[in-house]
KEVEX-722351 format. One record per residue (C-alpha): residue in three letters; x, y negated, z negated. Coordinates in nm, 2 decimals. Layout:
! KEVEX-722351
@residuo ALA&x X&y Y&z Z
...
***
This chain:
! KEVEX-722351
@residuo UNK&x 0.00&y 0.00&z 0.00
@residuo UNK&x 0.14&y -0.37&z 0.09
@residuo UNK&x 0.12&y -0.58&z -0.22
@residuo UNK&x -0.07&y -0.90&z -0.17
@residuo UNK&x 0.14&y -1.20&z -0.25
@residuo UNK&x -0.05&y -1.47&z -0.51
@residuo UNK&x -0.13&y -1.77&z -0.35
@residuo UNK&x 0.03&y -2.10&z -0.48
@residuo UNK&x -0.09&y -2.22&z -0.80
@residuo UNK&x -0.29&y -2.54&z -0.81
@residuo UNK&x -0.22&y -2.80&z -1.11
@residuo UNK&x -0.38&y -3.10&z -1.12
@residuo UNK&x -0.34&y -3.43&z -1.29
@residuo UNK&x -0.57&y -3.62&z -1.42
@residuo UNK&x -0.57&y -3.96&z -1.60
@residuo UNK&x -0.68&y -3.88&z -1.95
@residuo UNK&x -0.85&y -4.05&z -2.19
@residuo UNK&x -0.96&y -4.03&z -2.57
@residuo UNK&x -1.26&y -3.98&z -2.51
@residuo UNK&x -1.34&y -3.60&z -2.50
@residuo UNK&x -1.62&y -3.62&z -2.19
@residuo UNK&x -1.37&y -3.74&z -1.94
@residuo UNK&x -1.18&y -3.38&z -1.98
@residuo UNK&x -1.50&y -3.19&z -1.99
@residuo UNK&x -1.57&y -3.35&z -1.68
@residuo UNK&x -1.24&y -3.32&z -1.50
@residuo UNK&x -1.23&y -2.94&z -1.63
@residuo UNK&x -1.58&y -2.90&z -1.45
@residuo UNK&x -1.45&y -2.99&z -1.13
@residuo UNK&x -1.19&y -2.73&z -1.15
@residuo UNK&x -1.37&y -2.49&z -1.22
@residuo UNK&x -1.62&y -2.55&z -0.98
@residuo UNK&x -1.30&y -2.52&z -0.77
@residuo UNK&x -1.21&y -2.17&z -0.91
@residuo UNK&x -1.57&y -2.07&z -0.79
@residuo UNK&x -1.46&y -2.16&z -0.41
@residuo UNK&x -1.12&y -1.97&z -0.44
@residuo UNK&x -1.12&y -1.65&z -0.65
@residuo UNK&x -0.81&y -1.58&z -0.76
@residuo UNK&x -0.63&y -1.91&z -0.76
@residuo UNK&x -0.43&y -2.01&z -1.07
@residuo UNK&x -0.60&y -2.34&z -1.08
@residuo UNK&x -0.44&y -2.54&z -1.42
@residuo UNK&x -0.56&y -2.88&z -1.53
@residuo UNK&x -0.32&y -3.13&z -1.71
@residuo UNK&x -0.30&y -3.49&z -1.78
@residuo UNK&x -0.09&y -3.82&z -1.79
@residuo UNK&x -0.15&y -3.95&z -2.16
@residuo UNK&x -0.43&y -3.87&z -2.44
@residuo UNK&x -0.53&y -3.52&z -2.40
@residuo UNK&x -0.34&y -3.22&z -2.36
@residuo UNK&x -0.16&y -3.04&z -2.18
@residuo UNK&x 0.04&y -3.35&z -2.03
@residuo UNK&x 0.14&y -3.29&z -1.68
@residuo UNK&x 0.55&y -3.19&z -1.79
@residuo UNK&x 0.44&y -2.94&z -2.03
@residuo UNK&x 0.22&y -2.76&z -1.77
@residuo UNK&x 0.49&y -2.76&z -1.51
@residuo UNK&x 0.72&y -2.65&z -1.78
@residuo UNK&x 0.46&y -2.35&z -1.87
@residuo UNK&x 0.43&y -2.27&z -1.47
@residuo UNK&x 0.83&y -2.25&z -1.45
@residuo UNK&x 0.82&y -2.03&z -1.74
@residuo UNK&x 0.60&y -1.80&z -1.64
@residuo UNK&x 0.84&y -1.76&z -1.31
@residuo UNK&x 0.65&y -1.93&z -1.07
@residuo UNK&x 0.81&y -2.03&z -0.75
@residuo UNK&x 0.58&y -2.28&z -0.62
@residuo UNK&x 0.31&y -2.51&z -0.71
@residuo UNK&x 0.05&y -2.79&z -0.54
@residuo UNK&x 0.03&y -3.10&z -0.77
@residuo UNK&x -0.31&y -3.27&z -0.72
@residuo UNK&x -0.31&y -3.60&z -0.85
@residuo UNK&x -0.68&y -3.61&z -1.00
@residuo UNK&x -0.77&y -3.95&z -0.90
@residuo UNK&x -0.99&y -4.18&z -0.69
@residuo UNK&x -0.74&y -4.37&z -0.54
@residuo UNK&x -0.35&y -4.42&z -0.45
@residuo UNK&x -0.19&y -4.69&z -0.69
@residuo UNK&x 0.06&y -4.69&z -0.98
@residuo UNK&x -0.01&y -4.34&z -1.12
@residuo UNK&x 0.03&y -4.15&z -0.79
@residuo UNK&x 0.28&y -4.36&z -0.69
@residuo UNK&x 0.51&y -4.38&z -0.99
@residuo UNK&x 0.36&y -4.21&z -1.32
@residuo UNK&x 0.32&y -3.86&z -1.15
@residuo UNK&x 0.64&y -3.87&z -0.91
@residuo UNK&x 0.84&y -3.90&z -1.20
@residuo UNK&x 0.72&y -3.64&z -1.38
@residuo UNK&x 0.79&y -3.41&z -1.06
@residuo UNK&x 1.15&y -3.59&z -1.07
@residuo UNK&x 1.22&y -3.46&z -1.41
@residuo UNK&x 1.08&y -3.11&z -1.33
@residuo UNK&x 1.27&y -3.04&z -1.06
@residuo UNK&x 1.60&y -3.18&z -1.25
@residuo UNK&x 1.49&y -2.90&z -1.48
@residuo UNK&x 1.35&y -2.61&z -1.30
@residuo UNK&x 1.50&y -2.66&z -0.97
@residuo UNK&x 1.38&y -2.32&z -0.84
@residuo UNK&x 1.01&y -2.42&z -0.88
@residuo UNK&x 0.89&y -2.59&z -0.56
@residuo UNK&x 0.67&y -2.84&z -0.57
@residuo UNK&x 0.42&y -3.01&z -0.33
@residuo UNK&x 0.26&y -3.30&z -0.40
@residuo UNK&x -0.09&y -3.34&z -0.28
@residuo UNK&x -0.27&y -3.64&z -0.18
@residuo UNK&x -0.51&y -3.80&z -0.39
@residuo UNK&x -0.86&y -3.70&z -0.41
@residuo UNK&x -0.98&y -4.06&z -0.26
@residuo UNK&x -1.02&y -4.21&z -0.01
@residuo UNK&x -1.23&y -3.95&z 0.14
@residuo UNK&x -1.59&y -3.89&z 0.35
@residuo UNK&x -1.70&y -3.66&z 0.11
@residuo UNK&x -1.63&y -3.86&z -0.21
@residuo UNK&x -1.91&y -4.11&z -0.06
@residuo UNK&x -2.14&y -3.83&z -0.05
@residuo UNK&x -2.09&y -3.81&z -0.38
@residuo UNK&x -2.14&y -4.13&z -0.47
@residuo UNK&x -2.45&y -4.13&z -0.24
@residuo UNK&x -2.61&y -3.79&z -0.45
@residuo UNK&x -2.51&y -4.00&z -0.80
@residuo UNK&x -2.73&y -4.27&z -0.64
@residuo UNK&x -3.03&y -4.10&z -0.55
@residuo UNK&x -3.02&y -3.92&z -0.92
@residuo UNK&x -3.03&y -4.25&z -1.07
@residuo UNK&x -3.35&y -4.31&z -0.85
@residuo UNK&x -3.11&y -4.57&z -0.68
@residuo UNK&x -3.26&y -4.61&z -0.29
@residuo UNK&x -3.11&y -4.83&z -0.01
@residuo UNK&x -3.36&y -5.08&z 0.17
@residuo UNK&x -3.34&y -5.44&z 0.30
@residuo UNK&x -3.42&y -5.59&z -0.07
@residuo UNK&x -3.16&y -5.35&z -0.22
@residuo UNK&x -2.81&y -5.44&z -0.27
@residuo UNK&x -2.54&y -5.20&z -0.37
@residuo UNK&x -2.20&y -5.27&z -0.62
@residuo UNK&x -1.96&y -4.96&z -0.60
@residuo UNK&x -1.78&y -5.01&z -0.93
@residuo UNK&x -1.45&y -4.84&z -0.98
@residuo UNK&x -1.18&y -4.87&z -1.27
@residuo UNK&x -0.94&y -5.14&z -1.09
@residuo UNK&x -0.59&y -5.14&z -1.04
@residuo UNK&x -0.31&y -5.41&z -1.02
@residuo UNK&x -0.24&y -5.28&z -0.71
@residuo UNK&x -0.43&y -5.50&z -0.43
@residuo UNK&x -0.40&y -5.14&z -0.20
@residuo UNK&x -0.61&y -4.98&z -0.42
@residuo UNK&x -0.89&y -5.25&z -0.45
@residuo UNK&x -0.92&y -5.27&z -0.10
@residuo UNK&x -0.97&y -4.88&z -0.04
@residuo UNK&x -1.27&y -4.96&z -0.30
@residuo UNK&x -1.40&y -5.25&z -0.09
@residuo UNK&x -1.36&y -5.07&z 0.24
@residuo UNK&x -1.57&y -4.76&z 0.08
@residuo UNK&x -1.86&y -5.00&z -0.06
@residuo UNK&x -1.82&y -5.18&z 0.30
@residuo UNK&x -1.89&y -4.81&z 0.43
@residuo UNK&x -2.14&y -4.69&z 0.21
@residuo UNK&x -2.35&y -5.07&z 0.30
@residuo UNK&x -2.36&y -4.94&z 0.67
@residuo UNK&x -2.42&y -4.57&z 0.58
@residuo UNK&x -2.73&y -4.68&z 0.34
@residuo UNK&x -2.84&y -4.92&z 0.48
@residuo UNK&x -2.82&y -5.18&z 0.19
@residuo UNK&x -2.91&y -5.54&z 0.21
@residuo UNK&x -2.55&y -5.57&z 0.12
@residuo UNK&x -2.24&y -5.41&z -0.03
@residuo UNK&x -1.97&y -5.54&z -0.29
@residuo UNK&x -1.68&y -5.38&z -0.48
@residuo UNK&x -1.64&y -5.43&z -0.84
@residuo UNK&x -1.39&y -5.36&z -1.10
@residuo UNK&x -1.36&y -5.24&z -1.44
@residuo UNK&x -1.03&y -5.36&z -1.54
@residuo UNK&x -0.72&y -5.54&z -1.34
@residuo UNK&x -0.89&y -5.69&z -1.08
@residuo UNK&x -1.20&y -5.88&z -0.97
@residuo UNK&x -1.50&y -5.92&z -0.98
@residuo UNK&x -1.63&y -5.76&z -1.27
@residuo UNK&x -1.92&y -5.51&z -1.22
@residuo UNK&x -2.18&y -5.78&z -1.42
@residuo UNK&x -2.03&y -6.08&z -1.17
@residuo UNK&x -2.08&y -5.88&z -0.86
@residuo UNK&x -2.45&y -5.82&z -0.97
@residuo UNK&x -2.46&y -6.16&z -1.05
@residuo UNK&x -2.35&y -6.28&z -0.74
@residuo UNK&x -2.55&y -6.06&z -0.56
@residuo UNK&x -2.91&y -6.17&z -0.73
@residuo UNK&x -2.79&y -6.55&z -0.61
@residuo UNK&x -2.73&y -6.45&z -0.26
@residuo UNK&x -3.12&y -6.32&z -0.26
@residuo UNK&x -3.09&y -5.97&z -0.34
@residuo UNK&x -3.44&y -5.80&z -0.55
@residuo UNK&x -3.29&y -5.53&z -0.63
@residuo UNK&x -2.95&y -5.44&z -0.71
@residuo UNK&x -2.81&y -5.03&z -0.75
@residuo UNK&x -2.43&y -5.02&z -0.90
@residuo UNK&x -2.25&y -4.69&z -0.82
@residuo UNK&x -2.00&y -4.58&z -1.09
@residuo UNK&x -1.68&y -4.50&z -0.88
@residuo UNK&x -1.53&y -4.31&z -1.17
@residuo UNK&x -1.40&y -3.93&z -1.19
@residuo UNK&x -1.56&y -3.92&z -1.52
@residuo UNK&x -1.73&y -4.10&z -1.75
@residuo UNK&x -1.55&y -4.31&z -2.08
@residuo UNK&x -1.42&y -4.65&z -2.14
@residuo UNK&x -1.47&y -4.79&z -1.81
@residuo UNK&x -1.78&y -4.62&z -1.72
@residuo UNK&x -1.94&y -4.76&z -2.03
@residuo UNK&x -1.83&y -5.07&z -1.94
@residuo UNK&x -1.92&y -5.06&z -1.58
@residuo UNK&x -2.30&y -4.96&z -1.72
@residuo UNK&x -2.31&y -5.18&z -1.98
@residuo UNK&x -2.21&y -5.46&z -1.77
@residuo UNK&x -2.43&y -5.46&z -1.50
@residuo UNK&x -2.75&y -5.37&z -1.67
@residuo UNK&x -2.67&y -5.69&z -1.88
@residuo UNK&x -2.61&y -5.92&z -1.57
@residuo UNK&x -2.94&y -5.70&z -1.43
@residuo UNK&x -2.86&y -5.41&z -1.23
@residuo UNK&x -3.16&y -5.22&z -1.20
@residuo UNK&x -3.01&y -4.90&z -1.17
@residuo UNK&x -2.64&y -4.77&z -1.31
@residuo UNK&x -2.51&y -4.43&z -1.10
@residuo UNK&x -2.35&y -4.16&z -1.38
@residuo UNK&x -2.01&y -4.13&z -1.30
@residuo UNK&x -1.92&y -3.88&z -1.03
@residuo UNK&x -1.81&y -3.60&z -1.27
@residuo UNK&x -1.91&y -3.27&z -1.12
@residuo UNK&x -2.04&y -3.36&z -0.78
@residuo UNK&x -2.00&y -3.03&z -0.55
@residuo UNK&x -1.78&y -3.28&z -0.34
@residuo UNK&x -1.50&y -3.31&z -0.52
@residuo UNK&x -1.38&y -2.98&z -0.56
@residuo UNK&x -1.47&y -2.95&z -0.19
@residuo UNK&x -1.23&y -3.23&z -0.13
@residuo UNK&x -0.98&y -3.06&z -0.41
@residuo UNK&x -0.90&y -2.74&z -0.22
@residuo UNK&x -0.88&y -2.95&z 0.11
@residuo UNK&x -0.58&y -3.16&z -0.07
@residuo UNK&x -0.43&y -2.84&z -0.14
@residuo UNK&x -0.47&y -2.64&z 0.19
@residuo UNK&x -0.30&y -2.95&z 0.37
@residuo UNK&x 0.00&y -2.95&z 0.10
@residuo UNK&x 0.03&y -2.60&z 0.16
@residuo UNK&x 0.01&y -2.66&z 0.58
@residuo UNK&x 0.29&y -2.95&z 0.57
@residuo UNK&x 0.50&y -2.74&z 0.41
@residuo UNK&x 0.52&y -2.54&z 0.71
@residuo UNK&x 0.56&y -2.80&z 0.92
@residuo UNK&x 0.87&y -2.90&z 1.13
@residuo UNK&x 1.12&y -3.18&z 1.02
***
């Protein structure tokens, strides 16, 4: 009999926070992901508050004797934490365990299907697009002006795809507007109605924030965050097939 060879472990990391929902929520989408590939070693780990942090889980993968690994950063968008936070800690694992290969995946955002996702959060929250209707697709912020604009290209997007009266970007944290001053602004411009979309992972600080914000400026409808939306493991194991492919790939 030929012995099958294991396929490449998945570990993916996500923010972390101290608020115990936002692992239970990043853990769900993982395991939904376990559901679409049996038999994949899929590990979760994080960049600060809740454990295992990202080193420790590569240090338990080289351990164990594994030879390869996909790192999936475990976030919306591109900015400091893919960039820099994660990279390093790839740095100081292959310093360590050089004969553990690594690929690093690309971020879970942007992505078609993540404004699916956004679009099923919506319609739970009873949110409907219509010519009185405007939308705010809040997300956490970044000081990294490449980030904010993927954000206001997807609520750009997701204003054609409704159709909404109009579409705006808002942010938690870093950058502006603020989730209440995008509401705001969008009541003065004319709008009856406004829906605000919680472009989070997960909920926690900035999702309560995001809610509590715009109902107060007078959102009639808050989105949950995205959490265990069938699209985001979907979009998951498509990050880590195409890590796997450029691996492959010629030089």
């Amino acid at each position: 009999m030929h012995e099958t060879t294991p396929p490449v472990p998945l570990l993916a990391v996500a923010h972390g926070s101290r608020d115990p929902r936002a692992a239970q929520a990043v853990e769900a989408v993982f395991e939904q992901v376990r559901r679409l590939r049996p038999g994949l070693d899929v590990r979760v780990s994080y960049l600060d508050h809740t454990a295992p942090s990202a080193s420790d889980a590569l240090d338990g993968l080289a351990s164990e004797g594994a030879g390869e690994a996909v790192v999936l950063p475990a976030l919306l968008t591109a900015a400091f934490h893919s960039r820099t936070d994660i990279p390093e800690v790839l740095a100081r694992s292959r310093e360590e365990s050089p004969w553990l290969r690594l690929h690093y995946a690309a971020t879970l955002g942007p992505h078609p299907l993540l404004l699916g996702a956004v679009e099923r959060r919506l319609a739970e929250a009873g949110a409907r697009p219509g010519p009185d209707t405007a939308l705010v697709l809040a997300s956490a912020g970044s000081s990294d002006p490449r980030a904010n604009a993927i954000v206001a290209a997807a609520a750009a997007e997701l204003g054609r795809r409704g159709p909404w009266r109009e579409a705006a970007a808002a942010y938690a944290s870093a950058a502006g507007p603020r989730p209440g001053e995008a509401v705001a602004a969008l009541r003065e411009r004319g709008a009856r109605r406004v829906a605000v979309a919680t472009y989070l992972l997960a909920p926690g600080l900035f999702a309560d924030r995001v809610r509590a914000q715009s109902l107060d400026a007078g959102a009639d409808t808050v989105s949950e965050a995205l959490q265990d939306a069938p699209e985001l493991a979907q979009v998951a194991v498509e990050r880590y097939d195409a890590a796997l492919a450029r691996r492959h790939a010629p030089v």
